[in-house]
ZADO-1210 file (C-alpha; in nm, 4 decimals, padded with zeros to 6 digits):
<atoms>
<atom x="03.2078" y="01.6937" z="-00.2040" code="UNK" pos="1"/>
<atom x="02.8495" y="01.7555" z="-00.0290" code="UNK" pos="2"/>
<atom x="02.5391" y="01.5595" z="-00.1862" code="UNK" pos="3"/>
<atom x="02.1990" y="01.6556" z="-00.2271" code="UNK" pos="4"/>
<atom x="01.9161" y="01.4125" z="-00.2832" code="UNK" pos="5"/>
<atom x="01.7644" y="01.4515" z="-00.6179" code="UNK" pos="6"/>
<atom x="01.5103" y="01.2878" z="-00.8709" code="UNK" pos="7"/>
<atom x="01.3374" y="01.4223" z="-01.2098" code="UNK" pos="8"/>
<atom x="01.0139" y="01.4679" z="-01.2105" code="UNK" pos="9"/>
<atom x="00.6852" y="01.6738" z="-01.3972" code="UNK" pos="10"/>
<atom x="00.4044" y="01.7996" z="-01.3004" code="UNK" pos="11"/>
<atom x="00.0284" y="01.8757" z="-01.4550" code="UNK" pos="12"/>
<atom x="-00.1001" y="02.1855" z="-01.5393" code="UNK" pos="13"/>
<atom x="-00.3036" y="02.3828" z="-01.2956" code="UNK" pos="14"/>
<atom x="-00.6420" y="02.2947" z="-01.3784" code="UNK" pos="15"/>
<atom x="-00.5624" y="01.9226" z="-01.3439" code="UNK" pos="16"/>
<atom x="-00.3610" y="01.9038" z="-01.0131" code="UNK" pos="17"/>
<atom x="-00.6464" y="02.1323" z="-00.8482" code="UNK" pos="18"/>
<atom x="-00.8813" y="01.7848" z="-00.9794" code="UNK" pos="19"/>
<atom x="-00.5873" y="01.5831" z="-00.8285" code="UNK" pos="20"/>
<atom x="-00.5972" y="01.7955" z="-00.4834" code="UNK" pos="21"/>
<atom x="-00.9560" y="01.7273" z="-00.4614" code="UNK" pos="22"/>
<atom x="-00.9019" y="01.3735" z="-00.5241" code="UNK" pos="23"/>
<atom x="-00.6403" y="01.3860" z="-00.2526" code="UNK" pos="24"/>
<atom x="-00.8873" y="01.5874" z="-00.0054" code="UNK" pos="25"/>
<atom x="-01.1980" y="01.3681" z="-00.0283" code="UNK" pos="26"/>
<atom x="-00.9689" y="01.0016" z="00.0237" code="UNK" pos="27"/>
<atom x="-00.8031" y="01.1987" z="00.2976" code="UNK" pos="28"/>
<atom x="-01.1291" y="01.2755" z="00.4509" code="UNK" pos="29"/>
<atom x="-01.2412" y="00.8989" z="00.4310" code="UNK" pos="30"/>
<atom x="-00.9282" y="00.7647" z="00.5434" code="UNK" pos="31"/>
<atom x="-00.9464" y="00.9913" z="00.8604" code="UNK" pos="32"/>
<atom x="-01.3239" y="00.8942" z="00.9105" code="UNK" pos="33"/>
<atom x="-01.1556" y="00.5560" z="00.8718" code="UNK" pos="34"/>
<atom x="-00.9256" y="00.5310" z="01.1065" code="UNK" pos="35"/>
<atom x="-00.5896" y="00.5223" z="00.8746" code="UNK" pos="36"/>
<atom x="-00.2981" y="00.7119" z="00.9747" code="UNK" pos="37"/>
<atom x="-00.1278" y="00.8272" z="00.6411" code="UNK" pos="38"/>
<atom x="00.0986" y="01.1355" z="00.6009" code="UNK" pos="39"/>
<atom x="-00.0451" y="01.2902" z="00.3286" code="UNK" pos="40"/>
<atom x="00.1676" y="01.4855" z="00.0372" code="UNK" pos="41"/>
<atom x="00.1296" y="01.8988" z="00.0460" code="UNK" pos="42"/>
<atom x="-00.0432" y="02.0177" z="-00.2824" code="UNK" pos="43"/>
<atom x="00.2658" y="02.1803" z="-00.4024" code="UNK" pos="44"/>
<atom x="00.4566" y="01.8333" z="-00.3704" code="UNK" pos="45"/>
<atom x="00.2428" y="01.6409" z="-00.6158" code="UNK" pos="46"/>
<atom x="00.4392" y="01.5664" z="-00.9167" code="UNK" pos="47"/>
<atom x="00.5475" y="01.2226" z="-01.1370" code="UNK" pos="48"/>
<atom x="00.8894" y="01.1036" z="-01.0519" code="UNK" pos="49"/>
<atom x="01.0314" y="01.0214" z="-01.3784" code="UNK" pos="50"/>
<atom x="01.3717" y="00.9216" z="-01.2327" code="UNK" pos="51"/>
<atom x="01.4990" y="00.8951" z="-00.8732" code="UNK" pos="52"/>
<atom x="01.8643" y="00.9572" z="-00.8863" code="UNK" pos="53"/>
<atom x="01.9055" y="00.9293" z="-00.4519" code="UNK" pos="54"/>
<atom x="02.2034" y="01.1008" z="-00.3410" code="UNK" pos="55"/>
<atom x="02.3981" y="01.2492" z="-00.5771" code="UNK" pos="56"/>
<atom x="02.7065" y="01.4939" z="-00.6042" code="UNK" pos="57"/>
<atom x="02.6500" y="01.8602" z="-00.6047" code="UNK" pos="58"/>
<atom x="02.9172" y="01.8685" z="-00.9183" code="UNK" pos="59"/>
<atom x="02.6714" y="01.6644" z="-01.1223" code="UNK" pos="60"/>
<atom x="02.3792" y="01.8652" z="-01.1103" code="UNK" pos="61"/>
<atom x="02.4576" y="02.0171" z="-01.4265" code="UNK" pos="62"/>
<atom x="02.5372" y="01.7466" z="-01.5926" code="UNK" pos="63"/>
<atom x="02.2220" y="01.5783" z="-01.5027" code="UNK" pos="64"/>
<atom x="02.0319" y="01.9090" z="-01.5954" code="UNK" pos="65"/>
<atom x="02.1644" y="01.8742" z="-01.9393" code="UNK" pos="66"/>
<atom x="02.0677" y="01.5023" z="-01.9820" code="UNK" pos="67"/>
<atom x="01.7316" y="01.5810" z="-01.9125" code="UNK" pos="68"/>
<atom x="01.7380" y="01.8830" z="-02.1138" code="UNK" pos="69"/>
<atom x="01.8419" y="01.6593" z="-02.3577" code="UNK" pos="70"/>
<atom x="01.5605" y="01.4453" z="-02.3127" code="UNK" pos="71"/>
<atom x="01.3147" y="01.6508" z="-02.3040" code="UNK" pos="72"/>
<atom x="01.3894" y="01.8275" z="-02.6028" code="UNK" pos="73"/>
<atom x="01.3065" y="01.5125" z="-02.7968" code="UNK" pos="74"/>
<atom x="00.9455" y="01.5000" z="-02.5835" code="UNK" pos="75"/>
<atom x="00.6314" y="01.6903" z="-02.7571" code="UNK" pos="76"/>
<atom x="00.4541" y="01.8247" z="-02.4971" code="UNK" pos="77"/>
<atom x="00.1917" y="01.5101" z="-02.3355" code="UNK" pos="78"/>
<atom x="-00.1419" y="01.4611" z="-02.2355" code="UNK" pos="79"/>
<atom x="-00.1690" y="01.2544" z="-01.9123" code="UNK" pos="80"/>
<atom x="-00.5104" y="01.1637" z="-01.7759" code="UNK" pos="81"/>
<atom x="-00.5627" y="01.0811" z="-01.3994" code="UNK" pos="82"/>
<atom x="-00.8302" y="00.9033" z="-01.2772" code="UNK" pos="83"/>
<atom x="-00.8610" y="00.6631" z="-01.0314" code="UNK" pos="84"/>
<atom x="-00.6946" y="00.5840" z="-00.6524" code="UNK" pos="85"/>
<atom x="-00.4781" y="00.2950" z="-00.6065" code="UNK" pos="86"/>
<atom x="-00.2142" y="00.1761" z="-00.3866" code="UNK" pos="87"/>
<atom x="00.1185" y="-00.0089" z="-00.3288" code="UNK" pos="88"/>
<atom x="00.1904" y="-00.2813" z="-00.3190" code="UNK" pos="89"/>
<atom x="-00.1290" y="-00.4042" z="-00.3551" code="UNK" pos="90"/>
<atom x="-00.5509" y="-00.2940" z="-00.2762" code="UNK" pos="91"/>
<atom x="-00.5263" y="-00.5423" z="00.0648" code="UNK" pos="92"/>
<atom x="-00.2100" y="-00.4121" z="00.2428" code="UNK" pos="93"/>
<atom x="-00.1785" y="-00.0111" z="00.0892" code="UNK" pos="94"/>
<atom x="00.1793" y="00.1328" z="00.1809" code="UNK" pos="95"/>
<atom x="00.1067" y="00.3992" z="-00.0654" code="UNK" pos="96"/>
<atom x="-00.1809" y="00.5963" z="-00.2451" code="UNK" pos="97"/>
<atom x="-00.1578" y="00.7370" z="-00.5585" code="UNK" pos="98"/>
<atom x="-00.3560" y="00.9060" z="-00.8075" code="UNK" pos="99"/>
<atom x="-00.2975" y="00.6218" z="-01.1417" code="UNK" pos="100"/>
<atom x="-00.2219" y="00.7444" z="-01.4651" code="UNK" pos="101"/>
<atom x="-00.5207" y="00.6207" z="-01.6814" code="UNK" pos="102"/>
<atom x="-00.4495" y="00.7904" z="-02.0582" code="UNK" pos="103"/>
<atom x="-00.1059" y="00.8849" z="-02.1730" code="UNK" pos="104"/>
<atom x="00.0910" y="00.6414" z="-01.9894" code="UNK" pos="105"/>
<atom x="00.3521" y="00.5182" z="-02.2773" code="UNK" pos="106"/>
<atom x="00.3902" y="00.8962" z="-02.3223" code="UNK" pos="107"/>
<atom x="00.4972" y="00.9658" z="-01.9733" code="UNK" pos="108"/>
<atom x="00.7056" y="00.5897" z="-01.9771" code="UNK" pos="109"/>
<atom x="00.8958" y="00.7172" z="-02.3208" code="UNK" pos="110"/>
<atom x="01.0178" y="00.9918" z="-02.1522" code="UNK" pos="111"/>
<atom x="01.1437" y="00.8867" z="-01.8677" code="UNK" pos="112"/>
<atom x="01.3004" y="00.6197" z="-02.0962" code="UNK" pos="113"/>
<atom x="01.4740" y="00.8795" z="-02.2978" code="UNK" pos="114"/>
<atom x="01.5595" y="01.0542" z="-01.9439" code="UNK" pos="115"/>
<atom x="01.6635" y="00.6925" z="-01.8281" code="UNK" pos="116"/>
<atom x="01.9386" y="00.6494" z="-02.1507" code="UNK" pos="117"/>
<atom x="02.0499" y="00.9970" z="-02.1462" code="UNK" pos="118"/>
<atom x="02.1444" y="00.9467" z="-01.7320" code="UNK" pos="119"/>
<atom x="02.3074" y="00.6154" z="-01.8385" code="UNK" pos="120"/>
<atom x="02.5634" y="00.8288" z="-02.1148" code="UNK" pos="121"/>
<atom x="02.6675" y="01.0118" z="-01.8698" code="UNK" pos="122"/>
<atom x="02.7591" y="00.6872" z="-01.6291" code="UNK" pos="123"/>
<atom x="02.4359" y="00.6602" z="-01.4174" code="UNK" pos="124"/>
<atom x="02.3183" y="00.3096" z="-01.3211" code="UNK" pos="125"/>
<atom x="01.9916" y="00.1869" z="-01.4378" code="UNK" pos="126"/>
<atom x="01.7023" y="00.2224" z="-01.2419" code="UNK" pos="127"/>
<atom x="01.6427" y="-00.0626" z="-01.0148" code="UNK" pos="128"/>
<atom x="01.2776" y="-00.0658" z="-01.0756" code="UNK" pos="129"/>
<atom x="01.0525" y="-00.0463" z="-01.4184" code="UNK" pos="130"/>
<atom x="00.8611" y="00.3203" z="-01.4502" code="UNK" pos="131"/>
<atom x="00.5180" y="00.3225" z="-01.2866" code="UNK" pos="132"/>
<atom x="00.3926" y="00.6580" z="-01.3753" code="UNK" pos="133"/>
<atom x="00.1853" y="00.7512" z="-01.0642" code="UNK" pos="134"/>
<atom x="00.1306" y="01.0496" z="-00.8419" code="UNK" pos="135"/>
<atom x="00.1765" y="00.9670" z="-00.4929" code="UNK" pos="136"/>
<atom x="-00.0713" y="01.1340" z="-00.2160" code="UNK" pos="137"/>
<atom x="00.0181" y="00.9796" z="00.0594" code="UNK" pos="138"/>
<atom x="00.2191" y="00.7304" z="00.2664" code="UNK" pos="139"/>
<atom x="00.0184" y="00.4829" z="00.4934" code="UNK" pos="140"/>
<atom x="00.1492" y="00.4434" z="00.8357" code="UNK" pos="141"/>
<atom x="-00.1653" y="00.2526" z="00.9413" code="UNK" pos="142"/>
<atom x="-00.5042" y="00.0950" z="00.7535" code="UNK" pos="143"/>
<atom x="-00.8064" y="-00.0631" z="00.8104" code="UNK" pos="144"/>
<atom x="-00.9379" y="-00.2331" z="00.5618" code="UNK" pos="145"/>
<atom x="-00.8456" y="-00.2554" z="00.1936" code="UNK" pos="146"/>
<atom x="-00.8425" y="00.0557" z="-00.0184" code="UNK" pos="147"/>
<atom x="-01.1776" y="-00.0053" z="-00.1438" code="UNK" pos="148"/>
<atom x="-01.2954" y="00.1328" z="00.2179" code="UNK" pos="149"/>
<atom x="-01.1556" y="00.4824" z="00.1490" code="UNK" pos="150"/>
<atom x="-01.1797" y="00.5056" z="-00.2079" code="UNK" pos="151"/>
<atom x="-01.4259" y="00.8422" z="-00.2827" code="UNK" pos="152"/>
<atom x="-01.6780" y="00.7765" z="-00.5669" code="UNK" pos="153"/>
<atom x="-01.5635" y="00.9960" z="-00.9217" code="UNK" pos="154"/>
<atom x="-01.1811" y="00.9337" z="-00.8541" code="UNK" pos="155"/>
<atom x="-01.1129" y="01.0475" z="-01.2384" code="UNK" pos="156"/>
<atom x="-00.9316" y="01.3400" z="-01.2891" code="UNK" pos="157"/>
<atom x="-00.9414" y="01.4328" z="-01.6236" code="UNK" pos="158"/>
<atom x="-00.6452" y="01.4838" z="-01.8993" code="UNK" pos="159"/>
<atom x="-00.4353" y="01.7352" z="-01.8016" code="UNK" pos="160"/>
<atom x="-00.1171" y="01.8868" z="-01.9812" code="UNK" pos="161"/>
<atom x="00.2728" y="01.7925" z="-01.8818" code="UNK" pos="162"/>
<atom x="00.4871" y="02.1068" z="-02.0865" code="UNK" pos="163"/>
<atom x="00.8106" y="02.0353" z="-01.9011" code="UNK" pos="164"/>
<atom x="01.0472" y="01.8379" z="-01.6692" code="UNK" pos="165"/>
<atom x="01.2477" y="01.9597" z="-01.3457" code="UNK" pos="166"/>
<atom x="01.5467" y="01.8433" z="-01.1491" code="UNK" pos="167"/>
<atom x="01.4908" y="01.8335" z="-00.7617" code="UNK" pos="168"/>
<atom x="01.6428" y="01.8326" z="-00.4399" code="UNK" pos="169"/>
<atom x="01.4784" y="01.6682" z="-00.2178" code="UNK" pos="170"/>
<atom x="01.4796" y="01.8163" z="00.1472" code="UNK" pos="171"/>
<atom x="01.3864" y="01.5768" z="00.4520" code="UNK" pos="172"/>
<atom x="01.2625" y="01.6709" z="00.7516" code="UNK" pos="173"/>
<atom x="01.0517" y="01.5077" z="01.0406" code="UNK" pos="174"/>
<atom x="00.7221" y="01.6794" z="00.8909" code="UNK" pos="175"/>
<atom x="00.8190" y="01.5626" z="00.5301" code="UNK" pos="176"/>
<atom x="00.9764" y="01.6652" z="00.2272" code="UNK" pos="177"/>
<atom x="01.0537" y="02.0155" z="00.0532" code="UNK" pos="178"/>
<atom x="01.1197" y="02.0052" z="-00.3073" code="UNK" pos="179"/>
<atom x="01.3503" y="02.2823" z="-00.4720" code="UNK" pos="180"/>
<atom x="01.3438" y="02.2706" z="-00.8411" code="UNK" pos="181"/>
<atom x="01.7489" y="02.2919" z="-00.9593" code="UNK" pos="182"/>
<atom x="01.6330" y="02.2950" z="-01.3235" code="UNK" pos="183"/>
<atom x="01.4053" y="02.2685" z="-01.5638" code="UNK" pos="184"/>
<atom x="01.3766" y="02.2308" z="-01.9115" code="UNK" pos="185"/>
<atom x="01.0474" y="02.2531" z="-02.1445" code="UNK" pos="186"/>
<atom x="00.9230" y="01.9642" z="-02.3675" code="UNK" pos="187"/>
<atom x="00.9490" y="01.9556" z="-02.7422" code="UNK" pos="188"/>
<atom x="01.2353" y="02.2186" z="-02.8192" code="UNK" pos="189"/>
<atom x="01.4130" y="02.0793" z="-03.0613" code="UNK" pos="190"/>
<atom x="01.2277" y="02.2021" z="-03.3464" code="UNK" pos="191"/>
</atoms>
């Protein structure tokens, strides 16, 4: 059977990922003045990756569409605030950038939790690593210095709204990746 590469993720309303963009634009602009090399995440890519499922059987996208339905539907809708740029691993040797989730975290960590235990009834393994929420902007391929070199001052973001989750396939190519949403399914509707 052919695979697709897949994960669950959520993104913010439009008002905060346009403060996230701009976020992403003036750290891109330092980091170029800089000297970094970092392929940077489109706009319409940014999202939270609540669970990366890798490479996974067409004949279980449905399945995995209803397990996060399921989750969801146990979800009220969450308030996520953004603000500030970090990296990993760590603020000396950045591999990635990412816009840090600085209100609203254990929201975003209980669902992916409930996303995480509904995958796992239906015989996925566990995630290797703990949930980070995070939005990623960009992959370094080169730095000089430590972050603090391209951080842009007024890296908060605001609160912005998360009203649903979405299953996606995850295209690669040489200039990146294209995300197709499979599913989604809105927060809170169980009653």
């Amino acid at each position: 059977m052919e695979t697709v590469r897949a994960f669950i993720g959520c993104t913010l309303d439009l008002g905060a990922t346009r403060k996230v963009q701009e976020l992403s634009r003036s750290t891109r602009a330092l980091a170029d003045a800089a000297g970094w090399e970092v392929r940077w995440v489109p706009a319409p890519n940014l999202h939270f990756t609540l669970r990366f499922l890798g490479d996974i059987d067409q004949g279980l996208i449905e399945p995995v569409a209803e397990a996060m339905r399921s989750a969801a539907k146990a979800t009220p809708t969450l308030l996520v605030g953004v603000g500030g740029l970090a990296s990993f691993p760590d603020r000396d040797s950045p591999k990635v950038l990412y816009a840090d989730v600085s209100r609203g975290h254990e929201g975003l960590a209980k669902l992916a939790e409930r996303i995480e235990t509904a995958l796992g009834a239906i015989g996925f393994p566990k995630a290797d690593r703990p949930f980070v929420g995070h939005m990623t902007l960009g992959r370094v391929r080169s730095s000089r210095g430590s972050l603090g070199t391209i951080t842009p001052p007024g890296t908060d973001c605001g609160v912005g709204t998360i009203a649903a989750v979405t299953l996606y396939r995850s295209d690669l190519f040489s200039k990146g990746a294209e995300y197709i949403a499979l599913a989604r399914a809105p927060l809170g509707t169980d009653g």
